[in-house]
C-alpha positions in Angstrom: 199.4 -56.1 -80.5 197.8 -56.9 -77.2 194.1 -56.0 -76.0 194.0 -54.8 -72.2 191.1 -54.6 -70.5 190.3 -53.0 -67.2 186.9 -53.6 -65.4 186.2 -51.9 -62.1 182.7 -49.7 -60.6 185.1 -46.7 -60.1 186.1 -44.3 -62.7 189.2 -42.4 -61.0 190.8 -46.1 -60.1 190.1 -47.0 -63.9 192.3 -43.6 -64.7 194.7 -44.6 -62.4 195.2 -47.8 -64.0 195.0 -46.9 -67.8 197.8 -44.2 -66.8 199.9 -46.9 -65.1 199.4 -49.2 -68.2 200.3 -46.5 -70.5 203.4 -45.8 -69.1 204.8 -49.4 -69.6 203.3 -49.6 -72.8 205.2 -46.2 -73.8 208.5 -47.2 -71.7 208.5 -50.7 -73.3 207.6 -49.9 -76.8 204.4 -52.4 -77.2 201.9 -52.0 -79.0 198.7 -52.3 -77.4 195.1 -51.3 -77.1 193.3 -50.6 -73.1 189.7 -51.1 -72.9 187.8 -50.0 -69.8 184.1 -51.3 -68.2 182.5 -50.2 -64.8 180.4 -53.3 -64.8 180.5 -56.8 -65.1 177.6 -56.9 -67.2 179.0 -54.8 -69.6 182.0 -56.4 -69.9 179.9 -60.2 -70.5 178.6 -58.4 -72.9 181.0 -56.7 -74.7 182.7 -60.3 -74.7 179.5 -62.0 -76.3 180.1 -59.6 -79.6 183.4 -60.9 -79.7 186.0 -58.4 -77.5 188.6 -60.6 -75.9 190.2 -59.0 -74.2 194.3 -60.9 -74.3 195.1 -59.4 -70.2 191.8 -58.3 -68.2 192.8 -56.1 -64.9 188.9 -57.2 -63.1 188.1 -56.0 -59.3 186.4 -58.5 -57.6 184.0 -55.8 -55.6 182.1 -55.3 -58.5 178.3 -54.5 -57.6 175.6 -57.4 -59.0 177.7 -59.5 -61.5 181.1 -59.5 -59.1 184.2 -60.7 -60.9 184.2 -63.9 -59.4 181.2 -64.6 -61.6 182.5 -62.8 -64.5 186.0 -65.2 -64.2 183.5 -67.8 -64.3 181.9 -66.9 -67.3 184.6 -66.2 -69.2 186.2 -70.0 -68.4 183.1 -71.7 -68.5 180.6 -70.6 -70.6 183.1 -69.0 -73.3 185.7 -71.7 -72.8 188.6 -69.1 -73.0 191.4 -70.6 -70.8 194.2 -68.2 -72.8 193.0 -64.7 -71.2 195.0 -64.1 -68.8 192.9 -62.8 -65.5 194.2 -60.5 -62.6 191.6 -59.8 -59.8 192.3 -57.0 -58.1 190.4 -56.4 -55.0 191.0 -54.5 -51.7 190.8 -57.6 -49.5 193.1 -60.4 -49.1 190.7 -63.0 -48.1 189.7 -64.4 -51.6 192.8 -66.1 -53.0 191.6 -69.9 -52.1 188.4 -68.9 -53.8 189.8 -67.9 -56.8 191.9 -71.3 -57.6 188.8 -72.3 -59.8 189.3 -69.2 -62.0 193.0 -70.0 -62.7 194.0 -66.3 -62.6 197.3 -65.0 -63.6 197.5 -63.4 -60.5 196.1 -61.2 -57.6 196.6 -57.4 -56.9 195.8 -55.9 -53.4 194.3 -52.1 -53.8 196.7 -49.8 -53.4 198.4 -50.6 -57.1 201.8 -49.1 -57.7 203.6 -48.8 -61.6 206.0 -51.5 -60.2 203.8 -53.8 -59.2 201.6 -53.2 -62.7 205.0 -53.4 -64.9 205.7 -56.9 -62.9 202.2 -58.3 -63.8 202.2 -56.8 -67.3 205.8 -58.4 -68.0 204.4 -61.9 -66.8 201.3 -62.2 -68.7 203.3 -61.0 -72.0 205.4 -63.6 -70.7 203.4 -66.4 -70.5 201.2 -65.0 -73.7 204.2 -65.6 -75.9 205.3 -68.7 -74.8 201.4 -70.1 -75.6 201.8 -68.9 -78.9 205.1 -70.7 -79.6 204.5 -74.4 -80.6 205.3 -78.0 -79.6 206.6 -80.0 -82.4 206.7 -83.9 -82.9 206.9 -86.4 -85.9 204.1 -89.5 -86.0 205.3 -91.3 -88.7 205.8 -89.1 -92.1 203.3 -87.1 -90.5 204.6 -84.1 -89.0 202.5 -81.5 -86.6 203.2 -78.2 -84.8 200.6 -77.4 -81.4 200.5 -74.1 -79.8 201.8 -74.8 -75.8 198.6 -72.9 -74.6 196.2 -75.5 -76.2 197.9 -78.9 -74.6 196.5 -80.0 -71.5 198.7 -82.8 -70.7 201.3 -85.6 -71.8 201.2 -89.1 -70.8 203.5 -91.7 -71.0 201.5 -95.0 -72.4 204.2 -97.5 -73.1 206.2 -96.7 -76.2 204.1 -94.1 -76.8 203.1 -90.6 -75.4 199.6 -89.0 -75.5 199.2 -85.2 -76.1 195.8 -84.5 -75.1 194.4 -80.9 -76.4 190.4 -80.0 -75.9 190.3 -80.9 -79.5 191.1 -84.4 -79.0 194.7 -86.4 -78.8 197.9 -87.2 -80.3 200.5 -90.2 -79.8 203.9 -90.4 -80.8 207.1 -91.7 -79.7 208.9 -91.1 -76.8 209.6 -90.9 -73.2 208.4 -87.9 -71.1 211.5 -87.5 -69.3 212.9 -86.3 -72.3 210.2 -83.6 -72.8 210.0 -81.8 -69.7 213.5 -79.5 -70.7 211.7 -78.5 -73.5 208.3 -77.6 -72.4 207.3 -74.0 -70.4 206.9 -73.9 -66.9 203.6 -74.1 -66.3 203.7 -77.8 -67.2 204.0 -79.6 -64.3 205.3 -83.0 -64.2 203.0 -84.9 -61.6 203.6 -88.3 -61.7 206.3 -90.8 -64.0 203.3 -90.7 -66.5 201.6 -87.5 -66.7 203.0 -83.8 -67.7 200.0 -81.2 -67.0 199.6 -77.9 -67.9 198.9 -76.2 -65.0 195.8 -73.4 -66.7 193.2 -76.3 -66.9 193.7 -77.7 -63.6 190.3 -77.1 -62.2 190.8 -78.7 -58.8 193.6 -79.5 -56.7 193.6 -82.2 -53.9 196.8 -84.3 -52.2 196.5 -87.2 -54.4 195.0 -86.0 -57.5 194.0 -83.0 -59.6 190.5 -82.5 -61.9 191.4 -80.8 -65.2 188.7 -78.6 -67.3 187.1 -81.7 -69.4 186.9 -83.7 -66.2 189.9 -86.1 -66.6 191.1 -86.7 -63.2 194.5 -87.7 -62.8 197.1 -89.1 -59.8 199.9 -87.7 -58.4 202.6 -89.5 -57.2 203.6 -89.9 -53.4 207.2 -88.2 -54.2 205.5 -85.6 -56.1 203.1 -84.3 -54.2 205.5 -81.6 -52.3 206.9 -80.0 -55.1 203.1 -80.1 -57.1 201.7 -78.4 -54.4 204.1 -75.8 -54.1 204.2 -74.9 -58.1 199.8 -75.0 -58.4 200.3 -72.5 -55.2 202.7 -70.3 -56.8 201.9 -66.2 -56.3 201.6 -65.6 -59.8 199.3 -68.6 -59.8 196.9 -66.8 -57.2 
């Protein structure tokens, strides 16, 4: 079961795009349940009591509380880095100011079905491979940690790091060995570090800033192929 939400100031686009979503929830036989707001400030606080939602479809014209702001509350003051967030907006001006957000990815008003069953098949996608697990043996101890809640690997001798929000992990191994086994998002950056690409909060040429502040390097033969995989569409 997934939660959908759509939050946008006007009621006919809000039909248009529960219809849409109905259709490839009917075509593709998922179960799933749509919520709709017409204001950011209903949505914050709908998500206060607790609704979360797992895909949220949120126009970035919304009037006072925009969804800029609302992206921001949602990663920053909830902490919820799994919801996947698609701003939809008329404009095309706003993807570099999105980055911060880490949305899933970035409709342009007019919407089509195709373009809503592409999205919709990517964020199931990439919800499903969050929930599946990373697996690794420290000793007799054995442990099993969902994808979606590592933020990176590093190599530290012998050993390798897995660091979640929670705290960290060693055990080991080398990460060349990892990276085959690991979903795209994770971005190998340098010879030591594997990041997932969802808490990278800032990007630069040499380095990038991660959601608890750890800032790590990237290597000098890296930095092309980083660049292009932080700057992917479905990134933006």
């Amino acid at each position: 079961m997934y939660n959908i939400g759509i939050c946008d100031d006007g009621k006919v686009f809000c039909g248009f795009m529960e219809s849409m979503i109905l259709n490839y929830i009917k075509e593709n036989g998922i179960l799933a349940d749509i919520k709709v707001w017409f204001s950011g400030e209903g949505l914050c606080k709908s998500l206060k009591m607790g609704d979360r939602p797992d895909i949220l479809f949120l126009d970035i014209e919304l009037l006072e509380l925009n969804g800029m702001q609302v992206a921001h509350f949602i990663r920053n003051e909830l902490e919820d880095r799994g919801m996947q967030i698609v701003f939809v907006s008329a404009k095309k001006s706003y993807a570099q100011d999105l980055f911060r957000t880490q949305p899933m990815d970035f409709l342009i008003k007019p919407i089509d079905q195709v373009k809503i069953n592409e999205t919709l098949n990517l964020a199931i996608k990439i919800l499903s491979k969050e929930e599946a697990k990373f697996t690794f043996r420290n000793g007799r101890e054995h442990y099993a940690i969902p994808f979606g809640e590592i933020m990176y690997f590093a190599s530290e001798g012998r050993e390798i790091k897995l660091v979640t929000q929670c705290g960290e992990k060693r055990f080991y191994g080398k990460l060349k060995d990892l990276i085959d086994k690991l979903p795209l998002n994770f971005i190998v950056i340098h010879q030591s570090y594997i990041v997932n690409k969802k808490y990278i909060m800032q990007y630069g040429y040499e380095a990038v800033t991660l959601s608890n502040g750890c800032t790590l390097a990237i290597s000098k033969n890296k930095r092309k192929e980083v660049r292009e995989k932080i700057m992917r569409e479905e990134w933006l």
